[in-house]
C-alpha positions in Angstrom: -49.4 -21.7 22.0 -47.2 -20.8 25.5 -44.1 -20.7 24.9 -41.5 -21.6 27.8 -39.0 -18.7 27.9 -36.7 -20.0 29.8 -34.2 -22.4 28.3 -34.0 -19.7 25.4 -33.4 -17.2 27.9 -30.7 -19.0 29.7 -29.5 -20.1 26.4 -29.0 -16.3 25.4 -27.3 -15.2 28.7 -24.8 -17.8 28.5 -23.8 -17.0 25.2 -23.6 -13.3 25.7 -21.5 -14.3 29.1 -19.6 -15.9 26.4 -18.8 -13.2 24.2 -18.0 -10.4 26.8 -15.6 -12.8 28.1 -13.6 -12.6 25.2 -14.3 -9.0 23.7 -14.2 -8.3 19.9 -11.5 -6.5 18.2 -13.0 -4.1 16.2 -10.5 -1.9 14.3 -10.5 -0.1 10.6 -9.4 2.9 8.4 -11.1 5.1 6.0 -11.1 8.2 4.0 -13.6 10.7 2.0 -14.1 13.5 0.3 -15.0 15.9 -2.4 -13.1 18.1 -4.4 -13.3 20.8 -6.6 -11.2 22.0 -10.0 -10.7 26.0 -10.0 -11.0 25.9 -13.8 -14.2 23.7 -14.0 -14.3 20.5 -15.0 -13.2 17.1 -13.6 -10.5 17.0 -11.0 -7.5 14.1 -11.6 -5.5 13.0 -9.4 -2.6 11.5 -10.0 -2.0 9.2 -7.6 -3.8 6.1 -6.8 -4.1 3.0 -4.4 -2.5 0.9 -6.8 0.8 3.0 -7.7 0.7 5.4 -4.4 1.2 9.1 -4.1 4.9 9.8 -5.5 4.3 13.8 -4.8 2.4 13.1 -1.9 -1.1 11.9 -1.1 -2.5 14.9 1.0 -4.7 16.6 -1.9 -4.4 13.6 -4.5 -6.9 11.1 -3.5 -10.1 11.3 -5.4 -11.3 7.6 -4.0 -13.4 6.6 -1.0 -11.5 3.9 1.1 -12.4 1.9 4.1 -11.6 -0.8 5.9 -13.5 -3.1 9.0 -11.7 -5.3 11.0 -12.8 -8.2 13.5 -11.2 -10.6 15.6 -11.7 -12.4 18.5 -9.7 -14.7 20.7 -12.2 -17.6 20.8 -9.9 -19.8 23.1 -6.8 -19.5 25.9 -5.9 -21.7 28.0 -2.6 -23.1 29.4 -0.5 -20.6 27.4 -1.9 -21.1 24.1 -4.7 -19.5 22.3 -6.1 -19.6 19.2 -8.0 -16.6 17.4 -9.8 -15.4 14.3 -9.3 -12.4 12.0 -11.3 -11.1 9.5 -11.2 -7.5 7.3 -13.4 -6.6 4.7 -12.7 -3.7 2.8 -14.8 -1.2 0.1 -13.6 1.0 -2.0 -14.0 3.2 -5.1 -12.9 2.0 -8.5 -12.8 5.2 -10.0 -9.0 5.4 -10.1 -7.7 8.6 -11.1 -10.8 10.7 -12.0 -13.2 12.0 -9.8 -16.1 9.8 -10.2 -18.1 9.6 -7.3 -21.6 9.7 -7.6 -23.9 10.6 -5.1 -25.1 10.2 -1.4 -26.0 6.2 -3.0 -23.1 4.1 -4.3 -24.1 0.4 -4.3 -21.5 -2.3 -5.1 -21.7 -3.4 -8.6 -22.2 -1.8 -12.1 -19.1 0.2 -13.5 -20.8 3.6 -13.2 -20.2 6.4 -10.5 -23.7 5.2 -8.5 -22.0 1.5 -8.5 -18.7 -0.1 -9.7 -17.7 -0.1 -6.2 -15.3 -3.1 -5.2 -15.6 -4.7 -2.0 -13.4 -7.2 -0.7 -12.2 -10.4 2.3 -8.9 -8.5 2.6 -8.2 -11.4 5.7 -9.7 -14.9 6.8 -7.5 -16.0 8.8 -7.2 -18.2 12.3 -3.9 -18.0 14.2 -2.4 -20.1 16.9 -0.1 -18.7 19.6 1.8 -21.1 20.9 3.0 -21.8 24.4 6.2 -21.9 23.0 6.7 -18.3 21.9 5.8 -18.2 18.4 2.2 -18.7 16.7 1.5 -20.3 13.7 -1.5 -19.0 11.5 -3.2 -19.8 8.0 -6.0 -18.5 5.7 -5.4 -15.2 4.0 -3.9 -11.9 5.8 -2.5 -8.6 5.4 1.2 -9.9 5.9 3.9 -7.5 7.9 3.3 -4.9 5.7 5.9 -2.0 5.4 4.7 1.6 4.0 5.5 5.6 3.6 2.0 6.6 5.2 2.4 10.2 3.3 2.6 8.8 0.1 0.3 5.5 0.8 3.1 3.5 -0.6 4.0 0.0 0.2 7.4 -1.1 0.1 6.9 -4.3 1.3 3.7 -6.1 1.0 3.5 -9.6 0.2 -0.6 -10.4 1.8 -2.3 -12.5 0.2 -3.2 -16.8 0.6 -1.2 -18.7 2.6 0.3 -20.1 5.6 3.0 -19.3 8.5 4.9 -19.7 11.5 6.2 -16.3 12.7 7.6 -14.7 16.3 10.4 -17.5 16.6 13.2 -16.6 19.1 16.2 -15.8 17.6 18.1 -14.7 20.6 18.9 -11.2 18.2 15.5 -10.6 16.9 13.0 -13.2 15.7 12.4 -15.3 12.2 9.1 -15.6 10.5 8.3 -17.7 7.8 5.3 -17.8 5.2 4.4 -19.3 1.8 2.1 -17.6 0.1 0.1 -17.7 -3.4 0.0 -15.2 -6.1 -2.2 -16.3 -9.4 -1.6 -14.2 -12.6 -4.0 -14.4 -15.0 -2.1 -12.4 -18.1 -1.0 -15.4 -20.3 -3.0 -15.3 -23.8 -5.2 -18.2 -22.8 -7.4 -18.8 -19.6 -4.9 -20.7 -17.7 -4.0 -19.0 -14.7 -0.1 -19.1 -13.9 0.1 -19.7 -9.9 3.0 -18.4 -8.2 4.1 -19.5 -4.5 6.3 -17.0 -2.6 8.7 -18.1 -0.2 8.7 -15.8 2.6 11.6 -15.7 5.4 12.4 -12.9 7.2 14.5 -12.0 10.4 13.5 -8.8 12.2 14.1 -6.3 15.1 18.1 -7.1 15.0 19.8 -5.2 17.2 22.2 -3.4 16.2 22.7 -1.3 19.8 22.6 2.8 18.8 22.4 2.5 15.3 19.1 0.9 15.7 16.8 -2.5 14.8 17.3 -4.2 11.3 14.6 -5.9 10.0 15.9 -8.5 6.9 13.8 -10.6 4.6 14.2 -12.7 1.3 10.8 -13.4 -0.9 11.6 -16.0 -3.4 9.2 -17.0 -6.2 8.4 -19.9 -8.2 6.1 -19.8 -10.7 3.9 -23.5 -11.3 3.6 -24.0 -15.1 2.2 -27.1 -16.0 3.1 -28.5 -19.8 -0.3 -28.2 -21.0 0.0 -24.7 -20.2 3.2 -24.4 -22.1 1.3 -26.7 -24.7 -1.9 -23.8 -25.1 0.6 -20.8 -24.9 3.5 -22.4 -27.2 4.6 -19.5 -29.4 3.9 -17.1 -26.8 6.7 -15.8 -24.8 4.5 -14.6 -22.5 2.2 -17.0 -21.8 5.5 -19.8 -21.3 7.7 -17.2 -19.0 8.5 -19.4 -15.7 11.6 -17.8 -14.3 11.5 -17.5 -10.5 13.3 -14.4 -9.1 14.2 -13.1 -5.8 12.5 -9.5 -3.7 15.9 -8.7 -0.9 14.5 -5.7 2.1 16.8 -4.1 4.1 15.1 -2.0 6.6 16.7 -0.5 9.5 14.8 1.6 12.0 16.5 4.1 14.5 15.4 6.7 16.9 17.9 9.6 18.2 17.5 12.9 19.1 16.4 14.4 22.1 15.5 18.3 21.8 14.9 17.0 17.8 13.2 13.6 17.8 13.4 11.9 14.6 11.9 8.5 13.8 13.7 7.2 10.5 14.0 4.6 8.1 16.7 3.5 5.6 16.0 0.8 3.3 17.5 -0.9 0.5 16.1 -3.5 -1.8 16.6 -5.4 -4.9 14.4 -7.9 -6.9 15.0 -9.8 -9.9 12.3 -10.5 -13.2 9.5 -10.7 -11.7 10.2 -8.5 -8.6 12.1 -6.1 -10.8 9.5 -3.8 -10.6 11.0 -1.9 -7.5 13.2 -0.8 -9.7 10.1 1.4 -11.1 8.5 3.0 -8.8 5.9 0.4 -8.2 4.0 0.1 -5.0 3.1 -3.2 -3.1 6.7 -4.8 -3.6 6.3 -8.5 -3.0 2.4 -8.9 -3.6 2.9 -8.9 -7.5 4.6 -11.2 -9.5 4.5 -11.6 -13.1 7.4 -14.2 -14.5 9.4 -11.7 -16.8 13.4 -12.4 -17.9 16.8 -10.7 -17.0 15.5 -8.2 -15.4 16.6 -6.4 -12.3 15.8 -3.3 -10.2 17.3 -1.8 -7.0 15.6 0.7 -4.7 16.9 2.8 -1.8 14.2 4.9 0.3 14.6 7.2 3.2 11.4 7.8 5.1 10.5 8.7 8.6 9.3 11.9 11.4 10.6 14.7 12.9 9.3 15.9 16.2 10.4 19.4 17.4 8.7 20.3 20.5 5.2 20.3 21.2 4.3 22.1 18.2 6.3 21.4 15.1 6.9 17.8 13.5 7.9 17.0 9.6 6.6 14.0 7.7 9.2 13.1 5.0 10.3 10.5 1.8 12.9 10.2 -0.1 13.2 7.8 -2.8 15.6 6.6 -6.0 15.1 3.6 -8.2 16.6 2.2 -10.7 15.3 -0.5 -13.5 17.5 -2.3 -15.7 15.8 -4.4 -17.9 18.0 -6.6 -20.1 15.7 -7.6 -23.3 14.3 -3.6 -23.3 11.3 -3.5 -26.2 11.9 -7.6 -27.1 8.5 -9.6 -26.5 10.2 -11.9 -24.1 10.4 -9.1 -21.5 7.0 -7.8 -21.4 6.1 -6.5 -17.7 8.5 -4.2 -17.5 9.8 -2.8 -20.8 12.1 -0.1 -19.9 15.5 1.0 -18.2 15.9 3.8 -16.8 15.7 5.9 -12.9 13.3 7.7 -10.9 13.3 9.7 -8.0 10.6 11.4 -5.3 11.0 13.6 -3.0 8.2 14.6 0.0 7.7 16.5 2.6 5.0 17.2 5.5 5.4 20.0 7.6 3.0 20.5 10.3 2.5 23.7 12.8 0.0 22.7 15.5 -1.8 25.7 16.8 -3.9 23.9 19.5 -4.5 20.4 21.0 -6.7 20.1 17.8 -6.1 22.7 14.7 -2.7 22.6 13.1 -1.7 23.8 9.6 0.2 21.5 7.1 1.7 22.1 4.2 2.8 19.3 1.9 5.5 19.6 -1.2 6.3 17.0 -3.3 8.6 16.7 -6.2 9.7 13.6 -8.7 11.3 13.3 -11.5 12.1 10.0 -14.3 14.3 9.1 -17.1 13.1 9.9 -20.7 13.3 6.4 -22.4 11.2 5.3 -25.7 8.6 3.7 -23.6 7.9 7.1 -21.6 6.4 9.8 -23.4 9.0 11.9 -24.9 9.0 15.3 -23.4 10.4 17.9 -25.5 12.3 19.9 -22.4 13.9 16.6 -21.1 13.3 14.4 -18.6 9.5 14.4 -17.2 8.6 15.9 -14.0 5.7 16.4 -11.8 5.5 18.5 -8.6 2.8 19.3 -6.1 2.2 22.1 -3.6 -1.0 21.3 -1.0 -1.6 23.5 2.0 -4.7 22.1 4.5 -6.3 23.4 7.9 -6.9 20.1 10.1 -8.6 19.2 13.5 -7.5 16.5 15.1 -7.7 14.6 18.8 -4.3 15.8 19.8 -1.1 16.9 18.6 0.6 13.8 17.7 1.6 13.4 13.6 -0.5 10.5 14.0 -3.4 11.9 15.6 -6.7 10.8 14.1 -9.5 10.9 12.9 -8.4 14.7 10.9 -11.2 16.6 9.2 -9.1 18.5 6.4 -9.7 21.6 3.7 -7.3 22.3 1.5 -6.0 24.2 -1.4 -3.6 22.2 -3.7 -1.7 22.5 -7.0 -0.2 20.0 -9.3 1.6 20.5 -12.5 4.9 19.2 -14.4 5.7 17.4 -17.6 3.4 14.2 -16.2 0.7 16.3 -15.9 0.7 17.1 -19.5 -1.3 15.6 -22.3 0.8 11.8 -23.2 0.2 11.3 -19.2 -3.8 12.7 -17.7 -5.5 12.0 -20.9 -8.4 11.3 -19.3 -8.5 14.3 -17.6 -7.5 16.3 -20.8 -10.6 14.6 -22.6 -12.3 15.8 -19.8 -11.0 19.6 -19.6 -9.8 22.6 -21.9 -6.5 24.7 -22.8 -4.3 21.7 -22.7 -2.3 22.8 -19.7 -0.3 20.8 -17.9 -1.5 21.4 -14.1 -4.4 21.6 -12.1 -5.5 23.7 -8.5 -8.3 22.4 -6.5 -9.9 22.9 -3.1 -11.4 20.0 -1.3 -11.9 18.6 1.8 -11.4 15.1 3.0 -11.8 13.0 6.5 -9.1 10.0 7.4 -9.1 7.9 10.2 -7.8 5.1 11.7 -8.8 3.2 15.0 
């Protein structure tokens, strides 16, 4: 049979005239390597994606992360345009330990050669507006906040939902969101949804002091009575107090010989967001309905450039918990009261336009309450000395991709046995610290 090439052919080159007319965004991020313990055996780390690094993550990250992003503008015209964005993410689900397996990791299983999770991180269309503003829905990354050095989210409420964002405000501009957070920890199989009410005013100026950004989460859990009705009895599975996440984050620049980039924040969240109050990553993404319960949070993160050759990474962090009920079932997320601080820092000499030396210390320390494992010499602490050789495109702290090798040592009371006891299982002597070497890629585009 002849076939007639030429409709499909047209067919083709119109589409493809399409396309390059509007070219895809392709952006992502990830990060890999292998490690190895100086005294045999597993290596731990003691950080992970879901708590972040509090002594630092250069050295600590035992995972394989990555992340693919596409978008395309797929209309513009008369000032508005619409476009859609999608991210799909993979990672490792070995957590702490060093599990990966070989050159072949599938996704699936729960073993080193698969238990890999993979992910729709964002589906979502967005709408810009001829007005200014855009209005989007679907599921997203939303204005995320973080301390890159210790992969640590201070503000992060992604997830389902819906928004209108970039209004005018004369001073800055408002952005509003709902979005949905399910928790699935009540005693029966009766999910307990949670919409998050999301309003936030950023970039205020506030002239040489810098640009405030301000926001309010406020969640309400949606319990129905035959959920009450399945749980009744269960303090748990009936908790539906809503409770408020407060961000103050002002950014300022200054300096001129010095250049320093910094930010001061403040927060404070009640039940359910109390959590910043310990130390826990991804404020505003979680929310699990607990009672009088509060937690405040001040952080101090930001660069130091000094010359062509010398910047500083740095965090500093306290938190406090105060949790009302303490040990009682009716306060069951968070079961403790009590403080904790970190303290990192990232020095970097840059030798070339692509080898620079970094060393990275990090230090943190927590109350000793009944819930936390009680340390004979006082309060726990952990601390973490890593020293790397990287190449990287340029001299800029945020130059990547960087190819690293490093030497790294962790110890401290949290290292001990009540805290890595799946690395103890794993190794001999009992000693509370570890040294590696390892070597690692991380990039961003």
């Amino acid at each position: 049979m002849k076939i007639n090439w030429l409709p499909l052919a047209a067919a083709v080159a119109f589409a493809a005239g399409s396309v390059s007319a509007s070219a895809v965004d392709f952006n992502g991020y990830f990060r890999a390597g292998a490690q190895v313990n100086a005294d045999r055996g597993e290596v731990y780390c003691l950080g992970t994606g879901a708590d972040g690094h509090k002594v630092g993550r250069l050295g600590d990250e035992c995972d394989t992360y990555g992340e693919i992003a596409l978008g395309q503008n797929v209309y513009d015209k008369a000032g508005s345009k619409f476009s859609i964005h999608t991210l799909l993410a993979y990672g490792t689900t070995e957590g702490n330990r060093d599990l990966q397996g070989n050159s072949w990791q599938g996704v699936g299983g729960d073993g080193p050669w698969g238990g890999q999770r993979i992910s729709f991180r964002e589906v979502y269309a967005k709408y810009d507006t001829d007005g200014g503003y855009s209005i989007w829905s679907g599921k997203r990354f939303y204005r995320r906040k973080d301390i890159h050095i210790m992969d640590f989210y201070y503000l992060n409420n992604s997830g389902y939902g819906a928004g209108i964002e970039g209004i005018n405000a004369g001073n800055g501009n408002l952005n509003f969101a709902v979005i949905k957070w399910a928790n699935d920890g009540a005693s029966a199989d009766y999910n307990r949804n949670v919409y998050k009410l999301d309003a936030r005013w950023d970039g205020i100026n506030l002239g040489s002091v810098g640009a405030l950004d301000a926001s309010v989460i406020y969640a309400i859990p949606v319990i129905s009575k035959q959920q009450r009705d399945v749980n009744e009895g269960d303090s748990r599975g009936n908790q539906g107090n809503s409770g408020a996440l407060i961000t103050l984050d002002l950014g300022s620049n200054f300096g001129s010989d010095i250049i320093v980039n910094n930010h001061a924040v403040a927060q404070w969240g009640s039940n359910g967001f109390a959590y910043v109050g310990a130390y826990k990553n991804h404020a505003g993404d979680n929310y699990t309905p607990d009672v009088d319960a509060n937690g405040v949070r001040l952080i101090d993160w930001g660069t130091l450039d000094w010359g062509s050759n010398f910047d500083l990474g740095y965090s500093f962090l306290w938190a406090h918990l105060h949790s009302g009920n303490k040990h009682t079932g009716e306060t069951w997320t968070y079961t403790r009261s009590g403080w904790e601080y970190s303290i990192v820092l990232r020095p970097e000499y840059k030798w070339t336009e692509y080898t620079r030396t970094t060393l990275e210390l990090g230090y943190s320390e927590m109350k000793k309450t009944g819930w936390v494992v009680d340390e004979k010499y006082g309060n726990p602490d952990v601390y973490k000395v890593t020293l790397a050789q990287q190449f990287t495109p340029g001299k800029g702290f945020w130059s990547r991709p960087a190819i690293r090798f490093y030497a790294s040592y962790i110890g401290g009371d949290q290292f001990a046995d009540g805290w890595a006891v799946q690395y103890k299982n794993k190794n001999h002597g009992n000693h509370g610290y570890q040294f590696t070497f390892g070597t690692q890629v991380e990039a961003w585009w």
